[in-house]
N, C-alpha and C positions, 0 to 999 in steps of 0.2 A: 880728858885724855883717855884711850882707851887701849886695851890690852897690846893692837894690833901696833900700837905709838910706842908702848913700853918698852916691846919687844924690839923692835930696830932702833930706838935706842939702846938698848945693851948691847944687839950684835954691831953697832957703830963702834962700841966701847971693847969690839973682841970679844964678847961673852954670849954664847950661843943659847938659843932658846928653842921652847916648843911651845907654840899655845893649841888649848884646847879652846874650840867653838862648840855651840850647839849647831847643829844643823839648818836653823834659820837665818844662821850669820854666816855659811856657809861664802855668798856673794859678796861679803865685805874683806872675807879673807883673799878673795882673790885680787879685788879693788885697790887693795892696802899695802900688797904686797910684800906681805908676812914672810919670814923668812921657812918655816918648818910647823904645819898646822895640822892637828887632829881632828877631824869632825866627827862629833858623837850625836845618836840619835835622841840622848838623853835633853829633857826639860833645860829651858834658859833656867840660870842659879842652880841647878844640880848638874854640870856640863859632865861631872866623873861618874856620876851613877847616883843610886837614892841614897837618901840617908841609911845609911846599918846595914845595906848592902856590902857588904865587904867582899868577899866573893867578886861581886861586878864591877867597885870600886877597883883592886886590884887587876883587874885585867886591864881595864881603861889607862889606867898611869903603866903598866908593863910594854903597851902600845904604842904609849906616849914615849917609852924610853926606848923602846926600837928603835920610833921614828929618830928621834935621836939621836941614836947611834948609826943608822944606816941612811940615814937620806945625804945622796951624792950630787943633791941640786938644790940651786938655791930655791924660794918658792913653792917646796914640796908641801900638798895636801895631800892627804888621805883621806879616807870615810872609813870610820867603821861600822 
């Protein structure tokens, strides 16, 4: 099972989500049809930023919480 499964799962259950991709999975979120997704340019298993980046880390999930709170359609991607 993978992110893009989990996630419509909970929004089935009413509980909204955001997933973050890497960029090379970019086609699956469209495929999947993810409710609300972030694409980062960052490494598969670092999709937030590098390790001890913090700085980078926080912008990525600040992003993540925009989309969040502003996306007025179901299906929304973004790139950052």
């Amino acid at each position: 099972m993978s992110v893009g499964h989990v996630a419509r799962i909970f929004e089935n259950k009413g509980i909204s989500t955001v997933t973050l991709l890497s960029k090379s999975f970019q086609h699956l979120a469209t495929q999947m049809n993810i409710p609300r997704v972030l694409i980062t340019n960052n490494y598969v298993g670092r999709t937030v930023g590098l390790p001890n980046d913090t700085k980078g880390q926080t912008a990525t999930i600040s992003k993540a919480i925009d989309l969040f709170e502003k996306a007025d359609s179901p299906n929304t991607i973004i790139e950052i």
